[in-house]
C-alpha positions in Angstrom: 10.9 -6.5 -25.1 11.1 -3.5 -22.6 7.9 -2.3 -21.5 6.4 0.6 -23.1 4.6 2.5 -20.0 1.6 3.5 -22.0 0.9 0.3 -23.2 -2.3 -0.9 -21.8 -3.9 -4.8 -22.6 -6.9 -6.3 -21.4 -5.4 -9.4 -22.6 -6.6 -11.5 -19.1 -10.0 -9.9 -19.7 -10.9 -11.5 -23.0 -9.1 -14.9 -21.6 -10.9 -15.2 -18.4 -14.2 -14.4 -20.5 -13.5 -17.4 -23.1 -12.5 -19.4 -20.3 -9.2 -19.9 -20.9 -6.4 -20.8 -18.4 -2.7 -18.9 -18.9 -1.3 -22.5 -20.0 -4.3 -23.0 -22.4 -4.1 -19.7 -24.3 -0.5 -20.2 -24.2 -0.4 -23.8 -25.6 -2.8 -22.3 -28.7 -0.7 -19.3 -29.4 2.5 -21.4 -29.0 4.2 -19.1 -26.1 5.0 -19.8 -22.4 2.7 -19.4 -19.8 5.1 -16.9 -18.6 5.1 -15.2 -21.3 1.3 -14.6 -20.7 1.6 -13.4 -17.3 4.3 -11.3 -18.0 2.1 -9.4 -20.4 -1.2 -9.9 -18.1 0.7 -8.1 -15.4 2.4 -5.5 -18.3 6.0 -6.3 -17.1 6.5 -6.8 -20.8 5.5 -5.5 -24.6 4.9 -8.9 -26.5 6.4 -8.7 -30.2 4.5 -8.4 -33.6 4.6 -11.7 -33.8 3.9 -12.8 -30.4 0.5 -9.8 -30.8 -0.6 -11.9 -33.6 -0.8 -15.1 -32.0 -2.4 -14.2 -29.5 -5.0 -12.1 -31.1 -5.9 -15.2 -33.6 -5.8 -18.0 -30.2 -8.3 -15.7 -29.0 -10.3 -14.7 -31.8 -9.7 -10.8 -32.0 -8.0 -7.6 -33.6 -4.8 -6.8 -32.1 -6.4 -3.6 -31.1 -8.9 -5.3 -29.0 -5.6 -6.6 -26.5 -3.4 -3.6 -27.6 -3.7 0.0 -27.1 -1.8 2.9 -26.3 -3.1 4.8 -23.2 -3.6 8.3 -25.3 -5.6 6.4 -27.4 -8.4 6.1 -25.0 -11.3 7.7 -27.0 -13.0 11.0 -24.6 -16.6 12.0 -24.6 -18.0 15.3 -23.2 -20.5 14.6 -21.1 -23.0 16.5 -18.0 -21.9 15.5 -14.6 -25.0 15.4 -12.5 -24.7 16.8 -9.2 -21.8 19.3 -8.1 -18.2 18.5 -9.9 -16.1 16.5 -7.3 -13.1 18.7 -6.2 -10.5 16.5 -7.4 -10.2 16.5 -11.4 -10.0 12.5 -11.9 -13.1 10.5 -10.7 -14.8 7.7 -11.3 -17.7 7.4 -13.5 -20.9 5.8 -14.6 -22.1 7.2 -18.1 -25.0 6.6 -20.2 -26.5 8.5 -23.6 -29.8 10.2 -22.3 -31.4 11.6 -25.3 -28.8 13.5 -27.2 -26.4 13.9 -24.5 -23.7 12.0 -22.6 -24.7 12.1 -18.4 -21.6 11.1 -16.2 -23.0 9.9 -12.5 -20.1 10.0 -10.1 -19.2 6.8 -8.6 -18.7 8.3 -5.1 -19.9 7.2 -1.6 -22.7 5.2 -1.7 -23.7 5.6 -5.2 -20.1 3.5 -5.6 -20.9 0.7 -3.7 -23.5 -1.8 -3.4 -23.2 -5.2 -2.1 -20.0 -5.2 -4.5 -17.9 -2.3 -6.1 -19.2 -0.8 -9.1 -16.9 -0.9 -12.4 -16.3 2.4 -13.5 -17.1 3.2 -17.3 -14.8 6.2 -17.6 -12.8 8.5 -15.7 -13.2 12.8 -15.7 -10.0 14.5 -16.8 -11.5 18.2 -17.0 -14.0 19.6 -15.1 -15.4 23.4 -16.6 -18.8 24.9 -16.0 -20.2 26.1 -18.7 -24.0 27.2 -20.3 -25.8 25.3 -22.8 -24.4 25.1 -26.2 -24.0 22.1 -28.6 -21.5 19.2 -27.8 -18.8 17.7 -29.6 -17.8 14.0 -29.1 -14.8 12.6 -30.2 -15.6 10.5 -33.2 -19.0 11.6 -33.5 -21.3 15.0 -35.0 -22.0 18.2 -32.7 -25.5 17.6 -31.4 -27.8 20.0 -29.7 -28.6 19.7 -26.5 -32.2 19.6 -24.9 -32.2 23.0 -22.5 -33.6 20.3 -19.3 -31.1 18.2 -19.7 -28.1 20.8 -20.3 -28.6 22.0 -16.8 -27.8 21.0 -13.4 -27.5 23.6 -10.6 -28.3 24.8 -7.4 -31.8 24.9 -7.2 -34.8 25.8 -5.0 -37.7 22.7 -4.3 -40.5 23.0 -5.8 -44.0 22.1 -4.1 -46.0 18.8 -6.0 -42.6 17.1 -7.0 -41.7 20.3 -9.8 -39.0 20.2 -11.8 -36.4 22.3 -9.9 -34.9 25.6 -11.9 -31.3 25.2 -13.1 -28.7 28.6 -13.5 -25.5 26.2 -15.0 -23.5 23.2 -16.5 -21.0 21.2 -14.8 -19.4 19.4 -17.7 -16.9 17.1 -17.9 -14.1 15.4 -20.4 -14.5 11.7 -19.7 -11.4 9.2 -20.8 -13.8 6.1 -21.5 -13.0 2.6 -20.1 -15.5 0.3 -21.7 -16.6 0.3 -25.4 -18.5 2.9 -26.6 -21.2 0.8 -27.9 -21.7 -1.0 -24.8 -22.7 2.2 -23.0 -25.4 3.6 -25.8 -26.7 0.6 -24.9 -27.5 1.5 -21.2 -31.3 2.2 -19.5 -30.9 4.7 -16.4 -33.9 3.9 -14.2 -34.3 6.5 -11.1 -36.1 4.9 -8.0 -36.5 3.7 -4.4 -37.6 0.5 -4.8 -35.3 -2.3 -4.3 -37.5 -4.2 -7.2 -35.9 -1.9 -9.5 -32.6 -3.8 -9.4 -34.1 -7.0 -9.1 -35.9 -6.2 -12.8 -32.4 -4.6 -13.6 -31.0 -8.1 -13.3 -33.9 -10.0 -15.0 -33.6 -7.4 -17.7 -29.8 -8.5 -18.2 -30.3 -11.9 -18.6 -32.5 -12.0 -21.7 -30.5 -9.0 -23.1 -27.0 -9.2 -22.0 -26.3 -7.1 -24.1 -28.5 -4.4 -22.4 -26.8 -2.4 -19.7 -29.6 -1.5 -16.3 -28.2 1.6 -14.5 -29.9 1.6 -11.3 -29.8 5.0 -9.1 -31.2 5.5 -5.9 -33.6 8.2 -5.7 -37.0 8.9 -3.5 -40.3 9.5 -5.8 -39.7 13.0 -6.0 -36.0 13.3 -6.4 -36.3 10.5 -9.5 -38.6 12.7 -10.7 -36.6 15.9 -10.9 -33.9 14.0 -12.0 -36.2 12.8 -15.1 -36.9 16.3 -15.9 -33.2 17.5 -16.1 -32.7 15.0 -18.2 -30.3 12.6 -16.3 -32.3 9.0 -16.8 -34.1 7.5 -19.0 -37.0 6.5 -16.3 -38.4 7.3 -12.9 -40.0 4.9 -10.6 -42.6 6.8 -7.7 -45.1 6.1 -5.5 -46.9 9.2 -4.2 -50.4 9.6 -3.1 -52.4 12.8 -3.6 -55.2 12.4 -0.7 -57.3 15.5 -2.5 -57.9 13.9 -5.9 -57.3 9.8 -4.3 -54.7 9.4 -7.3 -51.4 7.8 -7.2 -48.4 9.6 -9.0 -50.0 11.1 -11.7 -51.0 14.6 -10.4 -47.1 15.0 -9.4 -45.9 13.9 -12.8 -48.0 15.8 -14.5 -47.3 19.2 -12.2 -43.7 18.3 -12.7 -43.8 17.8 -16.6 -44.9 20.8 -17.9 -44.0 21.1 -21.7 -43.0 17.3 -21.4 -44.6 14.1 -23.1 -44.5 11.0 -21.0 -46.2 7.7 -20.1 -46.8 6.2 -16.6 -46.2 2.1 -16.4 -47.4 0.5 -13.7 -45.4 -2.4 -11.6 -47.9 -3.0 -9.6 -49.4 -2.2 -6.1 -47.3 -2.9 -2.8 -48.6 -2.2 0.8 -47.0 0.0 2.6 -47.0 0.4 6.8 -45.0 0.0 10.0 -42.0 -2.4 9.9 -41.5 -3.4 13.6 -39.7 -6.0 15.6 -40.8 -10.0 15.1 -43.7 -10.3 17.0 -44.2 -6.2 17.6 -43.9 -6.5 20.9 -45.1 -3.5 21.7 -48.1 -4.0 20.3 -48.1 -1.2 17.8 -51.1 -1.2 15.7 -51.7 2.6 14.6 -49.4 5.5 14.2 -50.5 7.5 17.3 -49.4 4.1 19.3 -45.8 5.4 18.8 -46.4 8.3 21.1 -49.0 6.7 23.6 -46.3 3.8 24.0 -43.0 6.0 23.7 -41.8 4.3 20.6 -38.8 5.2 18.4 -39.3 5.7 14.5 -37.2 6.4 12.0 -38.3 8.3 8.7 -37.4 8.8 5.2 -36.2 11.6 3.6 -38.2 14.5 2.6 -40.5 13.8 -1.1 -40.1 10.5 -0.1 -43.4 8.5 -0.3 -42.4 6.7 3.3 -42.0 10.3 4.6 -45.5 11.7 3.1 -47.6 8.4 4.3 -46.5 9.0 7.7 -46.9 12.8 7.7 -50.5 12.1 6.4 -51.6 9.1 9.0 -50.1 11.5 11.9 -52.0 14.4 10.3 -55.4 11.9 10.2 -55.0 10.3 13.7 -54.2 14.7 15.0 -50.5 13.3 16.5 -48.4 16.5 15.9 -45.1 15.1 14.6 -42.3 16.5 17.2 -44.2 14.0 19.7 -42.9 11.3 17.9 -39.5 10.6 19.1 -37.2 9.7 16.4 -39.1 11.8 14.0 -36.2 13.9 12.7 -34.1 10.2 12.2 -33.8 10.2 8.3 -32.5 7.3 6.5 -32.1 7.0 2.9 -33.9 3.5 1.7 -36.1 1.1 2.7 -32.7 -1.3 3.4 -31.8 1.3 5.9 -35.3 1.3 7.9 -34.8 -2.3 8.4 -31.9 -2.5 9.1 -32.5 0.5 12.1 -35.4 -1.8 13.8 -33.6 -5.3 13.2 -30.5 -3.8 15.0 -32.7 -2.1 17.7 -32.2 1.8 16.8 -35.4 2.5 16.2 -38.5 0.4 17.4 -40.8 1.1 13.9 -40.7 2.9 10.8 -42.4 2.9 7.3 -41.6 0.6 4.6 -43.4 -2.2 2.7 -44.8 -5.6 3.6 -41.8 -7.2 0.9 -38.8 -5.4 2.8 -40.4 -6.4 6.3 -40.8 -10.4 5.1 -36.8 -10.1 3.5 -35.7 -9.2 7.1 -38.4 -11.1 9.0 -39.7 -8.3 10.5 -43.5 -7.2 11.9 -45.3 -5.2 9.4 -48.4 -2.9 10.3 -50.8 -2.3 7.2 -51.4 1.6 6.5 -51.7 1.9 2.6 -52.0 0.7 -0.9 -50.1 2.6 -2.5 -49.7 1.7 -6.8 -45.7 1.9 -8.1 -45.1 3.7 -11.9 -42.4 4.2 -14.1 -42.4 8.0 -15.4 -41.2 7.6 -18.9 -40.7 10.3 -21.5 -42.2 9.6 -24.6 -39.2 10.0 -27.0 -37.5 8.1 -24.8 -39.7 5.1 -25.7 -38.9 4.6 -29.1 -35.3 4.5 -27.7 -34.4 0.1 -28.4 -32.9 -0.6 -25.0 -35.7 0.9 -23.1 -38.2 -1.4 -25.6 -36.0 -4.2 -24.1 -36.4 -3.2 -21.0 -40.1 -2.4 -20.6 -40.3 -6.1 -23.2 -39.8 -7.7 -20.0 -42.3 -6.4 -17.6 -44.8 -9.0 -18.9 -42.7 -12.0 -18.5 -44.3 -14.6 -16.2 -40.9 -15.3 -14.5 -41.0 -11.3 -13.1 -44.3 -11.9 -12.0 -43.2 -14.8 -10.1 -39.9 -12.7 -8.8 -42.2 -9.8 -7.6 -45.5 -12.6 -6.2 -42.5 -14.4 -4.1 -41.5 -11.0 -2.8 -45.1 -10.9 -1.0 -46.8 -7.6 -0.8 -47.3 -7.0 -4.4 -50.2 -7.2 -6.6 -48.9 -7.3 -9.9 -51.9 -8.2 -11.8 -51.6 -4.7 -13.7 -47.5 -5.0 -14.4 -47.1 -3.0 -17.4 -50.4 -1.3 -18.1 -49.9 2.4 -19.2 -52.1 4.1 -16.4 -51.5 7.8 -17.8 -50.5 9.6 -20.9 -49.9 13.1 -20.0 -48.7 15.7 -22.9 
């Protein structure tokens, strides 16, 4: 039958997933393995009866392998950070409270080690202000005024949530089942761990989607504020009240209910070459011995532990050479002093054994998740926090090295 060019299937999909070969599914449904490719590749429109037999060897509705490309449901949804210039993107989306967020699937944020699958694509792109939304198939809902706004903003000393003037919104054709993405968790972070629990997470709830964005400790929690995930891992240290994280979250959080959860305490300090063979032992030893560092971002926790040890030891920070080299993860400051950029720069004692690096003690510092209390009777972040108890990420976290997790899970704060 000729080819109908708006006829989409995802006929290999479900196949590959049952574990099916092309000759397999084709001896069930009593076709040719031709037959099958031609339709896997859409060279062809099978028949009715062709659509039926296939839908019943594979134990489906003939809307699950069948559609019509208009008949891709659309949500509305916030698109966090500025609207890409082109009107077609790729997408990431999640429900965060009583809103759709779309995270753009653009430079880094689309790769990791492999690509990341989009779960819909914008086809309209309109600023607007805060009203209700309307998505196709489901009731107008109000919007919380945090999470409605994403603009240009000013920063905000303490980690406060930054002021928002406007709404990028965005019409997003959707890619992957609708349930599939209510069921999603969008943890905001810095820590490498955060994937590895995304992935733990998975696997005794696969039906439980981990969304993992890269954020420093005070970036994740602005972006917890506005609305745009569901959790924010930090680890900042006031040094006038000796607290960890909870004098930001609670200057940040005005109006707003939330919990901190610990994951435990990692030590943080100097990653330098095997061996340090410069013999680096305090931060004033990267002027006297004319080292190169390389530093985190600004509201980083990296970037504030150094600021306060140079501060301490009375090293003003332009004698520092490197100083002003900003990376954007703990990955990155490895990789800088494994491939001889820079000779030292701050990270933890698990990043610097996972590249067999030197490591140089400066702090304790104690990593929380941030977690808005509404948000917590939400059932994929139960399943998701259900986990942080588990003796097997325990063991993930011990084998890491640097981490006490003897506290994993204990709410250390309740602020309202």
């Amino acid at each position: 039958m000729k080819l109908d060019v708006n006829l989409c299937n995802n006929l290999k999909s479900i196949r590959t997933r049952l574990g099916m070969s092309q000759q397999e599914l084709a001896n069930i449904a009593g076709v040719t393995r031709q037959s099958i490719g031609g339709v896997e590749l859409g060279q062809y429109a099978p028949s009715v009866a062709i659509s039926l037999r296939l839908a019943k060897a594979l134990g489906c509705q003939v809307e699950n392998l069948f559609w019509f490309e208009e008949d891709l449901p659309e949500v509305e949804a916030i698109l966090v950070g500025s609207a890409p210039k082109q009107q077609q993107s790729r997408v990431s989306l999640a429900r965060v409270g009583d809103q759709w967020i779309a995270y753009p699937l653009v430079g880094n944020d689309a790769f990791r080690i492999e690509m990341i699958p989009a779960d819909g694509e914008t086809v309209a792109v309109r600023q607007k202000t805060g009203k209700s939304v309307r998505v196709k198939g489901f009731p107008s809902v109000s919007k919380l005024p945090l999470a409605s706004e994403v603009a240009t903003q000013e920063r905000h000393p303490e980690g406060e949530a930054q002021s928002q003037i406007g709404t990028n919104k965005v019409q997003v054709r959707l890619l992957d089942d609708i349930d599939k993405l209510h069921n999603t968790v969008v943890i905001a972070g810095c820590t490498p761990v955060l994937s590895l629990l995304a992935r733990a997470t998975e696997r005794w709830h696969p039906k439980l989607r981990i969304h993992y964005r890269f954020a420093h400790s005070k970036a994740a929690l602005r972006s917890l504020c506005k609305g745009e995930v569901h959790i924010a891992g930090m680890h900042l240290y006031d040094p006038k009240t000796g607290e960890h994280n909870i004098p930001f979250a609670r200057s940040a959080l005005k109006g707003k209910s939330a919990v901190l959860i610990t994951l435990g305490v990692w030590e943080e300090g100097l990653l330098v070459p095997p061996g340090n063979p410069r013999g680096i032992k305090t931060v004033s030893d990267l002027v006297e011995f004319g080292a190169t560092i390389v530093t985190h971002e600004a509201g980083s926790g990296g970037q504030m532990l150094l600021e306060r040890k140079l501060q301490e030891e009375g090293v003003p920070s332009q004698t520092v050479k490197g100083f002003t080299h900003i990376v954007h993860s703990h990955q990155d400051v490895a990789l800088s002093v494994v491939s001889g950029i820079a000779d030292a720069g701050i990270s933890t004692a698990s990043i610097a054994a996972a590249f067999g690096l030197g490591f140089i003690p400066l702090h304790s510092a104690r990593y929380d998740l941030v977690i808005i209390k509404e948000y917590l009777e939400e059932e994929p972040v139960k399943q998701f926090l259900s986990i942080l108890g588990h003796q097997l990420v325990r063991s993930q976290l011990e084998i890491l090295g640097g981490y006490d997790t003897s506290n994993i899970g204990e709410v250390v704060a309740s602020i309202s």
